[in-house]
N, C-alpha and C positions, 0 to 999 in steps of 0.2 A: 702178393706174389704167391703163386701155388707151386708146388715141386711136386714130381712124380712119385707118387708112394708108392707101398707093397704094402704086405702081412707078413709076421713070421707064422710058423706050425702053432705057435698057443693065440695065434689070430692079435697080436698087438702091433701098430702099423709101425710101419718102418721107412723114412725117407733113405735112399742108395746116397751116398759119397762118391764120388768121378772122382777120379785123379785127373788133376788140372797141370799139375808140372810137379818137378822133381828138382831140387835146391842142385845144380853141379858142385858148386862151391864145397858145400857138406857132405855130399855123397863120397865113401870110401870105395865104392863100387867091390864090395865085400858077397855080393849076390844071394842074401836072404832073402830080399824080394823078388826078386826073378826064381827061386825055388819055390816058393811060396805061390805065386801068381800061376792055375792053373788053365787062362785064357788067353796067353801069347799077347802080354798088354806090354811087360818091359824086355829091352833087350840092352846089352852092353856096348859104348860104345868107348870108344880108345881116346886120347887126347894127349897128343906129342908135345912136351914141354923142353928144352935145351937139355937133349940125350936122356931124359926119364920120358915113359910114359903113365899114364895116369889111367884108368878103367873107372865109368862110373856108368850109372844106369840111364835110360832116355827112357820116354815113351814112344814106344813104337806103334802099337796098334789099339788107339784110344778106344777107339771104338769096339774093341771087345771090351771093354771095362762091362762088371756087370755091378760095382758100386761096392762090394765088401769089404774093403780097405784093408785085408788083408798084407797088403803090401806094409803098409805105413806102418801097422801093429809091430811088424816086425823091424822096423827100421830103426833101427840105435840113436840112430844120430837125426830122425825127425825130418826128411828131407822132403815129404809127401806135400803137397797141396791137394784138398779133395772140395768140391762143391756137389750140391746136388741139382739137379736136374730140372730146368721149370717145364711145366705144363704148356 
């Protein structure tokens, strides 16, 4: 199975990580990740529960992911799924 590489700047290659889903469960919807993500990949979405509601993060626009997982680094509570890319 091949997966789409890159290089970093000192030229050592680098397979990209895709955010594949996001745990609702675990998510505090606390928005590290959505400050952090500068390619409009997460956005918050609301969840009515009997008189509380609940904020947690979705993916909204996958296809800006550019693989840095940037998100998930920041995520306290681990809620990232990332795969990379096949050829």
């Amino acid at each position: 199975m091949a997966y789409i590489t890159g290089l970093t700047k000192s030229k050592k290659e680098w397979t990209p990580q895709f955010i594949t889903s996001i745990d609702e469960e675990a998510c505090i919807g606390c928005g590290r990740c959505f400050k952090v993500c500068a390619h409009d990949v997460l956005n918050f979405e609301e969840l009515d529960e009997d008189d509380s509601a609940k904020m947690f993060m979705k993916v909204e626009n996958p296809g800006n992911c550019i693989g840095c997982q940037a998100c998930g680094r920041t995520c306290s509570k681990k809620c990232f799924t990332f795969a990379p890319v096949e050829a």
